[in-house]
C-alpha positions as CSV (number, residue, x, y, z in Angstrom):
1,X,75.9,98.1,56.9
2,X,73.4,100.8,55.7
3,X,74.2,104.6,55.8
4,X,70.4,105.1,57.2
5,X,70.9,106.7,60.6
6,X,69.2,104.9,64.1
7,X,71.0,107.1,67.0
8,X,71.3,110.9,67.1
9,X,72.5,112.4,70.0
10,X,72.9,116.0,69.8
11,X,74.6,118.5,72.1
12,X,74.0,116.5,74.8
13,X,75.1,117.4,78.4
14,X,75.1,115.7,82.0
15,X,76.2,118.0,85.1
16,X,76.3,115.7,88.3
17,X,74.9,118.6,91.6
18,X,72.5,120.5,93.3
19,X,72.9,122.9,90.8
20,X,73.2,121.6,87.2
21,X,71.4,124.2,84.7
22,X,73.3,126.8,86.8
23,X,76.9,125.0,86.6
24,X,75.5,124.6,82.7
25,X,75.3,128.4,82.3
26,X,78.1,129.5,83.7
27,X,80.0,127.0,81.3
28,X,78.3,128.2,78.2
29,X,78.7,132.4,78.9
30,X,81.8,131.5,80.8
31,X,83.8,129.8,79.8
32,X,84.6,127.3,82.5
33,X,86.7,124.0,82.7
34,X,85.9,120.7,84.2
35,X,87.7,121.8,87.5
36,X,86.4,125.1,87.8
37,X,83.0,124.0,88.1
38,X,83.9,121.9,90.3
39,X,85.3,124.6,92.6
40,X,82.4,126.9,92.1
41,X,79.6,125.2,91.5
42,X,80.6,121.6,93.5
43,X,79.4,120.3,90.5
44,X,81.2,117.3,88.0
45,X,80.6,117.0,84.8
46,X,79.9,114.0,83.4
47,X,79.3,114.7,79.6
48,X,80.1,117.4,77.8
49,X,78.4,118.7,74.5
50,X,78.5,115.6,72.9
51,X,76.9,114.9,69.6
52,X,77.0,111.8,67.7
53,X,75.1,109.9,64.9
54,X,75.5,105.8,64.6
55,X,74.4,104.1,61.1
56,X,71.9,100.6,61.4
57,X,73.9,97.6,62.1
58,X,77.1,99.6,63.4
59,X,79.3,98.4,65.9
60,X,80.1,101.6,67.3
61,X,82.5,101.7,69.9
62,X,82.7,104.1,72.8
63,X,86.2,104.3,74.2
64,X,88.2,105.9,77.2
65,X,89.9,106.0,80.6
66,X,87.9,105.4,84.0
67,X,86.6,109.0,84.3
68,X,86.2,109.6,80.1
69,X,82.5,109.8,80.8
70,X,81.8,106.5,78.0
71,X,79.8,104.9,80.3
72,X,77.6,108.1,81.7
73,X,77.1,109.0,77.8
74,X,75.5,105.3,77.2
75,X,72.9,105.5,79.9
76,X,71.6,108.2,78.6
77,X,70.5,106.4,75.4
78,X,67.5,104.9,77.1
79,X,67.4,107.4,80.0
80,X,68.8,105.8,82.9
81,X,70.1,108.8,83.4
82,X,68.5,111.8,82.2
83,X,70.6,114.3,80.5
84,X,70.7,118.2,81.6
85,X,70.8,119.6,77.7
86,X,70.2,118.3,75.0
87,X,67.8,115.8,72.4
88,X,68.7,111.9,71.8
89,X,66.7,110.4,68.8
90,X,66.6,106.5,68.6
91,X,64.5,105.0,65.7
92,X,63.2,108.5,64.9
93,X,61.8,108.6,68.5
94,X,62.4,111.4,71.0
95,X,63.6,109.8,73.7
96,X,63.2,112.9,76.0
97,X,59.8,113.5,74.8
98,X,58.5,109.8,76.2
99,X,56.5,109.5,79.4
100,X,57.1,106.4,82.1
101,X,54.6,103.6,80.1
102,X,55.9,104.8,76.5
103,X,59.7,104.8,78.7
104,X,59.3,101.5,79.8
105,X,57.8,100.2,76.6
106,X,60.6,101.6,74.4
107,X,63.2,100.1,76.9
108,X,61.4,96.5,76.6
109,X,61.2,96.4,72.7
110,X,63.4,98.8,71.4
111,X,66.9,98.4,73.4
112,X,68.8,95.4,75.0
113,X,71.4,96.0,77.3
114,X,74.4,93.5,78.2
115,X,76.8,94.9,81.4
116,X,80.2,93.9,82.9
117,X,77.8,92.3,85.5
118,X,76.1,89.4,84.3
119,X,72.9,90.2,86.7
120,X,71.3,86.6,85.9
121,X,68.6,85.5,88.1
122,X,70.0,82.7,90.5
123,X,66.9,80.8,91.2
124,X,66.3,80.6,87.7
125,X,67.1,77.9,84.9
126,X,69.3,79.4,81.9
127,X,66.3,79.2,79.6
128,X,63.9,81.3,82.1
129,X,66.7,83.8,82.4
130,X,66.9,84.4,78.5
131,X,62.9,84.0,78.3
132,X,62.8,87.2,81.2
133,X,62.0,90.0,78.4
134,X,59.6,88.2,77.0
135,X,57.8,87.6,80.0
136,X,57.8,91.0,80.8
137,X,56.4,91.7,77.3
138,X,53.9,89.2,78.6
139,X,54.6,86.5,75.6
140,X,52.9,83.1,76.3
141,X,55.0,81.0,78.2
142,X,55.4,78.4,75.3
143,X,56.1,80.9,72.8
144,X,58.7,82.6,75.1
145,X,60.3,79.2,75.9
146,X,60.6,78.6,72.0
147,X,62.1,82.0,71.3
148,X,64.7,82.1,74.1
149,X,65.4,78.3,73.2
150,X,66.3,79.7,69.6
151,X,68.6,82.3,70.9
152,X,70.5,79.9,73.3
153,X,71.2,77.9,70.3
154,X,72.6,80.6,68.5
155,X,74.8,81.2,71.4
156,X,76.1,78.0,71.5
157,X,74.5,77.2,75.0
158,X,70.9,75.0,74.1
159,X,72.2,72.4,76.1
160,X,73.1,74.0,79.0
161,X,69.1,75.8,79.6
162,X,68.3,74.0,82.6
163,X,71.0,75.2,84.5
164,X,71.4,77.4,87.0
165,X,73.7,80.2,86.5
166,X,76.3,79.1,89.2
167,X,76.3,76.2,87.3
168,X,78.0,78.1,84.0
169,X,81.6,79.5,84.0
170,X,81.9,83.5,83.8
171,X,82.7,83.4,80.3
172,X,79.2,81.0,79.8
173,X,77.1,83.4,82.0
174,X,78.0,86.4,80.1
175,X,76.6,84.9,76.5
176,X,73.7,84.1,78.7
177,X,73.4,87.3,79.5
178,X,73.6,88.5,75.6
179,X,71.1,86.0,74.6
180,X,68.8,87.6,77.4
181,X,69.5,90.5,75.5
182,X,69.2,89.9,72.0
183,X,66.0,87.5,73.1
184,X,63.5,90.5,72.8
185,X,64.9,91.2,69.1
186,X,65.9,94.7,69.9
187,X,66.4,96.9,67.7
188,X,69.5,98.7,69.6
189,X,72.4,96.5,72.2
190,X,74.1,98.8,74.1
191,X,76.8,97.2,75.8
192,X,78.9,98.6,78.8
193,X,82.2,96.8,79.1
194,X,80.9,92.9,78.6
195,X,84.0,91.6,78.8
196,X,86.0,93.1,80.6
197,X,85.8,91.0,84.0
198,X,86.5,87.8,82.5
199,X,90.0,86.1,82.0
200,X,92.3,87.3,78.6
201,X,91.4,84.3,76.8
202,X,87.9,83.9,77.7
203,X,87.4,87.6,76.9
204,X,89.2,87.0,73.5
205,X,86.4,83.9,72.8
206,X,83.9,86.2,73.7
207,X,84.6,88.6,71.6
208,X,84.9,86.4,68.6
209,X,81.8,84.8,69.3
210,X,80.2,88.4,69.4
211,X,81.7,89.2,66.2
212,X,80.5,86.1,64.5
213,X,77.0,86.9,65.9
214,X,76.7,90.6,64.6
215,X,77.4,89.3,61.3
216,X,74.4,87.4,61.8
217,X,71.8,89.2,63.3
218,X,73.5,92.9,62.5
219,X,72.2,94.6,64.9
220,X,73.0,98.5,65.8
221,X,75.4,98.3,69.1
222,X,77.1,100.6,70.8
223,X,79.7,99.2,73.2
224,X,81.8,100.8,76.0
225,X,85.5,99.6,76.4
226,X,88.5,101.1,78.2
227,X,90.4,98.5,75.8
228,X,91.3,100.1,72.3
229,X,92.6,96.6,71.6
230,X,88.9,95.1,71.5
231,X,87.8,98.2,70.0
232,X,89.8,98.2,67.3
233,X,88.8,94.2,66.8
234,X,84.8,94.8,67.4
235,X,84.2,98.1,66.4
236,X,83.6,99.7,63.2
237,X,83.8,103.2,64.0
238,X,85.5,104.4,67.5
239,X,84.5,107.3,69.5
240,X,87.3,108.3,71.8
241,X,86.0,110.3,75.1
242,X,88.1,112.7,77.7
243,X,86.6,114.6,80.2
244,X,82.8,113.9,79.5
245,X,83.9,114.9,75.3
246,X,84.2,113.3,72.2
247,X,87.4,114.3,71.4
248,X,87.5,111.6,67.8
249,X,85.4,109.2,65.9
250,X,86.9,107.1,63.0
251,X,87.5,104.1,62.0
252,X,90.7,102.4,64.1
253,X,92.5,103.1,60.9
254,X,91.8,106.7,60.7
255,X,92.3,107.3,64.0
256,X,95.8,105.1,64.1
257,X,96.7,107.2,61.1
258,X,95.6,110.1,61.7
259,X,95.0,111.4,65.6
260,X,93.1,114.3,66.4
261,X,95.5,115.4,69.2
262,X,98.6,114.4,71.2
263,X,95.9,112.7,73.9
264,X,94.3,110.4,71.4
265,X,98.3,110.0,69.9
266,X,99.2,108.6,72.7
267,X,96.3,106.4,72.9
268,X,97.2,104.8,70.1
269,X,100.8,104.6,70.1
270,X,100.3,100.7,71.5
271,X,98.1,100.0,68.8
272,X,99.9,97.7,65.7
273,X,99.3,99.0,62.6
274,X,100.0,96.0,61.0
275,X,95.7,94.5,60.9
276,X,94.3,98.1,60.9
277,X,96.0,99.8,58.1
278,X,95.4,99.5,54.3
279,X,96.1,100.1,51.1
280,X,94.4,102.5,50.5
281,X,95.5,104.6,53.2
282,X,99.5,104.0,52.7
283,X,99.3,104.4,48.7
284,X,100.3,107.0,46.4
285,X,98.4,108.0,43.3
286,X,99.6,106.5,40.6
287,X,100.0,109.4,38.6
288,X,102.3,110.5,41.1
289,X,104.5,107.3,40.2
290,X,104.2,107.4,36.8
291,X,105.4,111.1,36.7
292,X,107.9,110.6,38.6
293,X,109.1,107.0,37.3
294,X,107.9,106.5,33.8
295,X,105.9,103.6,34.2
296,X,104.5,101.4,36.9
297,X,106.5,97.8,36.7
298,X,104.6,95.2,34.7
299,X,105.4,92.3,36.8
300,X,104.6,94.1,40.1
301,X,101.7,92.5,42.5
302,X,98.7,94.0,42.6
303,X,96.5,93.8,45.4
304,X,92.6,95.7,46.8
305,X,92.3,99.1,48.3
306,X,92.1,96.8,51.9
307,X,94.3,95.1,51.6
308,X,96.0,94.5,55.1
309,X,99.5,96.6,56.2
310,X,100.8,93.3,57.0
311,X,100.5,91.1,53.7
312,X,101.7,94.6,52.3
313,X,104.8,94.1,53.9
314,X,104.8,90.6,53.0
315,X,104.8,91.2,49.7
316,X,107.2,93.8,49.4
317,X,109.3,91.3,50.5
318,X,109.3,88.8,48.2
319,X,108.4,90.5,45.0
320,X,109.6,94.0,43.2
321,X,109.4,97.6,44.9
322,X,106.4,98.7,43.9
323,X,102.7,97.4,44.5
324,X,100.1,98.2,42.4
325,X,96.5,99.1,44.3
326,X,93.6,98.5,42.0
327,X,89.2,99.1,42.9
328,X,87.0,97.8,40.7
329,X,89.6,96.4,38.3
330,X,91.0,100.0,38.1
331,X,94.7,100.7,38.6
332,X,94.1,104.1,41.5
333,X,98.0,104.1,43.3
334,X,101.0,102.6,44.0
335,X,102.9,101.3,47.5
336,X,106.8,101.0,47.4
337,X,109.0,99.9,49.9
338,X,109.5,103.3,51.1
339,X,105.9,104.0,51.5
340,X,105.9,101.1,53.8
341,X,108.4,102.1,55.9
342,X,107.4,105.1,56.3
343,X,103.8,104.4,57.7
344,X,105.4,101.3,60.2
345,X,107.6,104.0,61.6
346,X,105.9,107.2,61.9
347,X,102.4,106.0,61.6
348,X,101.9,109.1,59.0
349,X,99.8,108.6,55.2
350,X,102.3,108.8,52.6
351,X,101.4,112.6,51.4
């Protein structure tokens, strides 16, 4: 993943009325909350001042309660809904500043969206589902047919593109649906909830399978869960959202370690800490440990700064009390039993 920025939203605001700019400004020289302007303005706010940046071939996951405003904030990345402040940048493009052909165009090469509805076509084969983009983007017919052949393949389902969708399982339609996506080469996915109408173990395979295919095509993606559990699986940064704001964004570890607030503390409470914390993060210096012990054991394990919380424990287990954390061959902390306990139970870096 490269550091080379492909999303900037900045201060970006959505006010659901009659009224918007003037709910807006009473907010801003005001003061107001969610449910005041409600009360005076009969106006909801959907997003609230939200500013974000997501790197090129993130997984960056949006994540909150029904209400959060995660899914609000998402259309607005290719203005299905257009915001009432603020600028959104994709690909260096001003999103705000395009008119309805350059809309439509951007939409049709430069974003692909997947939602919790599979919205395939019924009278149409698998293939000519997948091949729809391209059609639109008026490829040839056997050039489209080749492309969305290739994609089907790479979802597993080539054999299956002359059926109809009521012919697939849910769990079948909705790769469809992502190979419709991904068949017009994006350069952005936005995804809103995928996965979430399909059974616990088909949603599980589904994820997986996504996983294994950002690896291979690593493409930007933003995608909207109520789950933190699939978050923290998929995503590589997490933004969490409460009343229309950001209120975090960190990786699962960060936030697990470190919550912004009691809201987001609770939000994670569920979470096991056991796959999303490291080394790194439960360490202490080790010239900490040495001044306070002498030496560092010779015989003690040593083990990388990401190394899992887990086969931490593990070893602490079966070999001496102190770990020894190395990067790039250099010895940088120590982990001891204590350090362990510590983080399982109060979920707190080792200061």
């Amino acid at each position: 993943m490269h550091d080379e920025t492909v999303i900037e939203i900045s201060d970006v605001w959505k006010i659901f009325g009659a009224h918007p700019e003037a709910a807006l400004r009473a907010i801003r020289e005001e003061g107001l909350t969610k449910s005041e302007v409600l009360a005076r303005h009969n106006a909801v706010v959907g997003v609230a001042d939200v500013s974000l940046s997501i790197n090129r071939g993130e997984i960056f996951c949006i994540m909150g309660l029904s209400g959060s405003g995660k899914s609000t904030l998402v259309r607005h990345f290719n203005r299905l809904l257009e915001p009432t402040a603020g600028k959104i940048e994709i690909e260096g493009i001003d999103v705000m500043a395009l008119g309805s052909k350059e809309l439509q165009t951007f939409r049709n090469r430069k974003i692909g969206m997947v939602f919790q509805n599979f919205a395939l076509m019924p009278h149409r084969s698998v293939l000519d589902n997948v091949a729809m983009p391209l059609e639109i983007r008026q490829v040839a017919k056997n050039e489209r047919m080749r492309q969305a052949a290739a994609i089907l393949d790479i979802v597993e389902l080539g054999p299956w593109g002359s059926k109809f969708a009521h012919e697939l399982s849910g769990g079948m339609q909705q790769r469809v649906g992502l190979a419709r996506a991904l068949a017009a080469n994006p350069d952005v996915l936005l995804m809103d909830e995928p996965f979430s109408a399909l059974d616990p173990l088909i949603r599980r395979q589904l994820q997986d399978e996504f996983i294994r295919l950002s690896k291979i095509l690593k493409k930007t993606t933003v995608f909207i869960t109520h789950d933190l559990d699939e978050a923290v699986r998929i995503g590589d940064r997490i933004a969490i959202m409460r009343d229309g704001k950001v209120v975090q964004i960190g990786t699962a570890e960060n936030i697990v370690m470190h919550p912004a607030d009691d809201y987001v503390a609770d939000f994670v409470a569920g979470i096991s800490r056991l796959k999303v914390v490291h080394a790194h993060a439960v360490m202490q210096p080790i010239a900490e440990y040495v001044a306070a012990h002498g030496s560092v054991p010779a015989d003690a394990p040593r083990v990388g700064e990401n190394e899992t919380l887990s086969n931490l424990i593990n070893l602490a287990i079966e070999k001496t009390d102190a770990i020894i954390v190395e990067d790039a061959g250099k010895e940088v902390g120590v982990i001891t039993r204590s350090d362990l306990l510590r983080t399982v139970i109060e979920g707190t870096e080792v200061s």
